[in-house]
N, C-alpha and C positions, 0 to 999 in steps of 0.2 A: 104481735111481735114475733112468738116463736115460728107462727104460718110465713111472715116473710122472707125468718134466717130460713128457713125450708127452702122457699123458693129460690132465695141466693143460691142455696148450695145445691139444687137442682141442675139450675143455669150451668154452673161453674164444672160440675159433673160432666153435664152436656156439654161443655166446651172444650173441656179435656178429652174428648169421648172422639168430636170429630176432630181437634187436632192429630187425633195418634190415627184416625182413619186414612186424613187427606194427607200428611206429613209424607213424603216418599221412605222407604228404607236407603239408606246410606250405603252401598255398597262400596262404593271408595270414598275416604278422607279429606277428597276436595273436590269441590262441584261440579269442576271441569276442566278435561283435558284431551292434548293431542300426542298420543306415542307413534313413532316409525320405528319399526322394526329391522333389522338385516335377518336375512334367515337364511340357515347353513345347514348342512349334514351328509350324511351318506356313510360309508363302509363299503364292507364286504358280503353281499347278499350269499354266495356261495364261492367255489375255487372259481378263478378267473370272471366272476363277473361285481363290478361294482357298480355302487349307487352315489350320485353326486346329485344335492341338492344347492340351490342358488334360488334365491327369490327376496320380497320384502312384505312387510305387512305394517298395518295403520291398526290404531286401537283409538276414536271418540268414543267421549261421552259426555253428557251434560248432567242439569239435578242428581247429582252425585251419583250415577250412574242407572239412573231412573230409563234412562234415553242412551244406548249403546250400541255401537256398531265396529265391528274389527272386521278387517279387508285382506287377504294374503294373494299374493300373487309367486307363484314356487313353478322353479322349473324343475324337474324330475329327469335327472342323464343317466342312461346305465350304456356299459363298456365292455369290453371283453368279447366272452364265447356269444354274448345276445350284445344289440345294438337297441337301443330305442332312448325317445328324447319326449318328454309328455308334457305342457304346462297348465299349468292348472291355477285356478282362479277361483278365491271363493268370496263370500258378501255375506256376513250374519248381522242383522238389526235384533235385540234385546228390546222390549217397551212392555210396559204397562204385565199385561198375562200372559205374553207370547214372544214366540221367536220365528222368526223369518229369514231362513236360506236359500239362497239366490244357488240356483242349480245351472251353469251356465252352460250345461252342455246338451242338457233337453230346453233351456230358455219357459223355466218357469221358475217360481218362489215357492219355498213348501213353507206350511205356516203350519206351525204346530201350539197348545198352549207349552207355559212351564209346569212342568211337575210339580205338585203341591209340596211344600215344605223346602223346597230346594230356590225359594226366591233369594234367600239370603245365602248368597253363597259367601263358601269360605275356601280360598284357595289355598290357605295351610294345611288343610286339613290333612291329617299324616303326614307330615314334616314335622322336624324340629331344628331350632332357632339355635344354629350353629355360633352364634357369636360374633359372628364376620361382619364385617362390612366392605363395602367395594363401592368406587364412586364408577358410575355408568351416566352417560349422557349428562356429566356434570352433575347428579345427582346423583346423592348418597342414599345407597336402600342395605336393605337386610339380608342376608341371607337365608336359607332355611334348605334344609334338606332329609331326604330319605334316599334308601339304595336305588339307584337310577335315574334319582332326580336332584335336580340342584334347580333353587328360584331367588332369584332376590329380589325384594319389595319393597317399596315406597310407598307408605298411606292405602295400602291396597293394591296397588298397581303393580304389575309384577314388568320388571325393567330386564329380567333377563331369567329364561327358563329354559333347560335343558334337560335332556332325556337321554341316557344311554344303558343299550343292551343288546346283544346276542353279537358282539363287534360293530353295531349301527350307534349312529346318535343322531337327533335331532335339536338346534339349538334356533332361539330367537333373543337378540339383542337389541336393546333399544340405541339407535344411536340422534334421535332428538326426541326431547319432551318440552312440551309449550303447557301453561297454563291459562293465559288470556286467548285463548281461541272463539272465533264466532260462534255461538250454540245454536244458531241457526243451520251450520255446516254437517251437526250430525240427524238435519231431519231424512237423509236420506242417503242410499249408497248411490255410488258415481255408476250405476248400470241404467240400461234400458228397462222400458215399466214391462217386465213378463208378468203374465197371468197367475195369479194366487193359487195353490192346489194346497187345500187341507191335508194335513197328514196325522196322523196317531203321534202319542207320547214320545217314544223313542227316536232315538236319529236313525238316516239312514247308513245303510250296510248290504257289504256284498255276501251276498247270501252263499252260503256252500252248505253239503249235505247234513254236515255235523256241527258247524259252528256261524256264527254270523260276525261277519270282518267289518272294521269302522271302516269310513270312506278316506280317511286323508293318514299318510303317513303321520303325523304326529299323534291320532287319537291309536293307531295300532301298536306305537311305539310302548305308547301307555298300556295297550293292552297289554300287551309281552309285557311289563314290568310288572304287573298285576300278577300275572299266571305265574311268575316266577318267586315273586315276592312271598304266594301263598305256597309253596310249594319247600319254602325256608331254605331251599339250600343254591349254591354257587352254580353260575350258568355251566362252570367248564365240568361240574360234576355230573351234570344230566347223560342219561343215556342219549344213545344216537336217534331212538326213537322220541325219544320225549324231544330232545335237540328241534328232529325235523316236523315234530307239531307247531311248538311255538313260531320255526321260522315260516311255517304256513300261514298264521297269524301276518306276518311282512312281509311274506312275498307274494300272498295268493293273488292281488289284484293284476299285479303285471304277469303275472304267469297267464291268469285269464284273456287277459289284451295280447299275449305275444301266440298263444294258442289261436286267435281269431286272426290276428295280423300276418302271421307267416304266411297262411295258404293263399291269403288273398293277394299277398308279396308274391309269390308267384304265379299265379294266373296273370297277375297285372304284368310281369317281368314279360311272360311271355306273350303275351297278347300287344306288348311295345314292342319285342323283337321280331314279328310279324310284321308290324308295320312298318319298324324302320327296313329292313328287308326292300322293303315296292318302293322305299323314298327315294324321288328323281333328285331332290336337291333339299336345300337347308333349312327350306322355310317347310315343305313337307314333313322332314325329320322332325323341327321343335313341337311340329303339331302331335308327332307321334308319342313325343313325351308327357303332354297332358296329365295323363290319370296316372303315369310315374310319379311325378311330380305331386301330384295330392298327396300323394302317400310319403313323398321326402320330409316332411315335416317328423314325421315318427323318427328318424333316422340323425338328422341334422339340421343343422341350424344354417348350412351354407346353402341360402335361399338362389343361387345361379348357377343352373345347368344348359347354359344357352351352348346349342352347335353352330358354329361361326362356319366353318367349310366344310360341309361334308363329305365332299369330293376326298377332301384329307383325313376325314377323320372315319369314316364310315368300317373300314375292319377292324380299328382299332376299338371302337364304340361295342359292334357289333360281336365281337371276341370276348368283349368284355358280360355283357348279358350272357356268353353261352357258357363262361364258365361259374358265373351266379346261378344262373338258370339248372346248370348238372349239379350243383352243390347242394340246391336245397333239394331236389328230387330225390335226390340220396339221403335225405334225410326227413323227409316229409311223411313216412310209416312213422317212427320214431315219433316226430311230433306229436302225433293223431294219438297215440297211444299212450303219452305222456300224462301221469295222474299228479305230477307237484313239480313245482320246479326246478329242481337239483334234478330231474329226468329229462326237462329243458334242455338245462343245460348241457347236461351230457350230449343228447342229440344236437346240437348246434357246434359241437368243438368242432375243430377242423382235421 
């Protein structure tokens, strides 16, 4: 008799053993769901140049977030003394012991595992539960916040999270949430199947001599809230020096792209004023815009530059690259020489 209560309570041991095994962690509060984001932000990067973001992003998941995938799609405008227009696209799948980012500008997926001890994540973490509420997407969540940040949550889910610092902010807003969604839908992101490349622990980062920069304005945003958080005191109080570190932290990635882009912006400028130059007529002209034309994407978004007469337009055209053309020669030492980006922009005033 007592060999059998044994063996019951063996069984039953073992049964609870591999429940708590095969059971998923709960990372959010209900099974499954579909969030659309609005995503907003920008500021003042330095005197005369601003940052204006515009984009959206999707947040699945299934077995309470066993199975998860968030999608942003952000276009990135800066104005002023620099021009440039950048969009950017990213794809993270969460499952099982790994994470997979979709890198869509080398067209591969870096697969990395999760960090041990960090499965359960807790997105309060350092916030405190302000007492608010706010109904978003018809849904009531919570508020919560620390200095620079503001989130409010539902069941886990964070329905609206914002980040402001050094004059910048970055904001995501849900403006639907579904809970009957296919869970079929999040076995995969809406991209082409690129090739798998294992990666180490950490995410990636733009590498500079002295610090390593996260890749997307929102995790730099966080970084600067971090440096400054530890640092206790008021952004407006920092010296000019400490100032122009952290804002290397948010600016350094376009600084790196506007250092590569300008020179090439002129060669290409003049290597099209060459050709337009020999063009008989109109249909030779739009061919000389070609590799101009690659490069208008950085600048704007008004995807037509078609020459309809050239007969008509050709001094005018042509006038017009020579005096882009003498503007950045005048300024293209300066570039070359430029160690941060407030010396950018200074060389780019006009």
């Amino acid at each position: 008799m007592n060999h059998f209560l044994v063996s019951i309570s063996s069984v039953m041991v073992l049964g609870i053993a591999l429940q708590a095994q095969t059971e998923p962690h709960k990372i959010y509060e209900v099974p499954k769901a579909e969030v659309i984001y609005k995503i907003s932000g920008g500021g003042s990067l330095a005197e005369d140049v601003n940052l204006t973001l515009e984009g959206n992003g999707k947040l699945r998941f299934r077995d309470w977030g066993a199975v998860e995938l968030f999608e942003t799609n952000v276009t990135e405008k800066v104005t002023g003394a620099l021009h440039y227009i950048d969009h950017k696209l990213s794809c993270i799948k969460r499952e099982s012991n790994e994470i997979l980012d979709v890198d869509f500008k080398t067209k591969k997926i870096r697969k990395r595992p999760l960090p041990k001890g960090k499965k359960a994540r807790d997105i309060t973490k350092g916030l405190s539960k302000s007492g608010q509420q706010l109904m978003i997407a018809n849904v009531v969540c919570d508020m919560w916040t620390a200095k620079g940040i503001s989130k409010c949550i539902y069941k886990g889910i964070p329905l609206f999270t914002e980040y402001r610092a050094m004059g910048l902010y970055y904001k995501e807003e849900a403006t639907s949430v579904r809970f009957d969604i296919n869970s079929s839908s999040t076995s995969k992101c809406s991209v082409p199947k690129y090739p798998v490349e294992k990666m180490a622990l950490f995410a990636a980062h733009f590498k500079t001599r002295h610090v390593k920069i996260p890749d997307t304005f929102s995790d730099r945003m966080l970084e600067v809230i971090s440096l400054l958080n530890a640092k206790n005191t008021d952004e407006e109080k920092l010296p000019r020096k400490e100032k122009e570190r952290v804002m290397h932290v948010l600016d350094h990635p376009l600084f790196e792209s506007q250092k590569k882009l300008l020179p090439k912006l002129l060669q290409t400028m003049k290597k099209t004023r060459a050709c337009l130059a020999t063009a008989a007529n109109s249909e030779t002209a739009n061919s000389c815009l070609d590799e101009m034309l690659s490069l208008k994407h950085y600048f704007t978004n008004d995807k037509h530059n078609k020459i309809v007469s050239w007969e008509k337009e050709k001094n005018r055209v042509l006038d017009r690259f020579d005096r882009h053309i003498t503007f950045l020669e005048s300024r293209m030492n300066c570039v070359r020489s430029a160690q941060h980006f407030s010396d950018l922009t200074r060389c780019m005033k006009p």
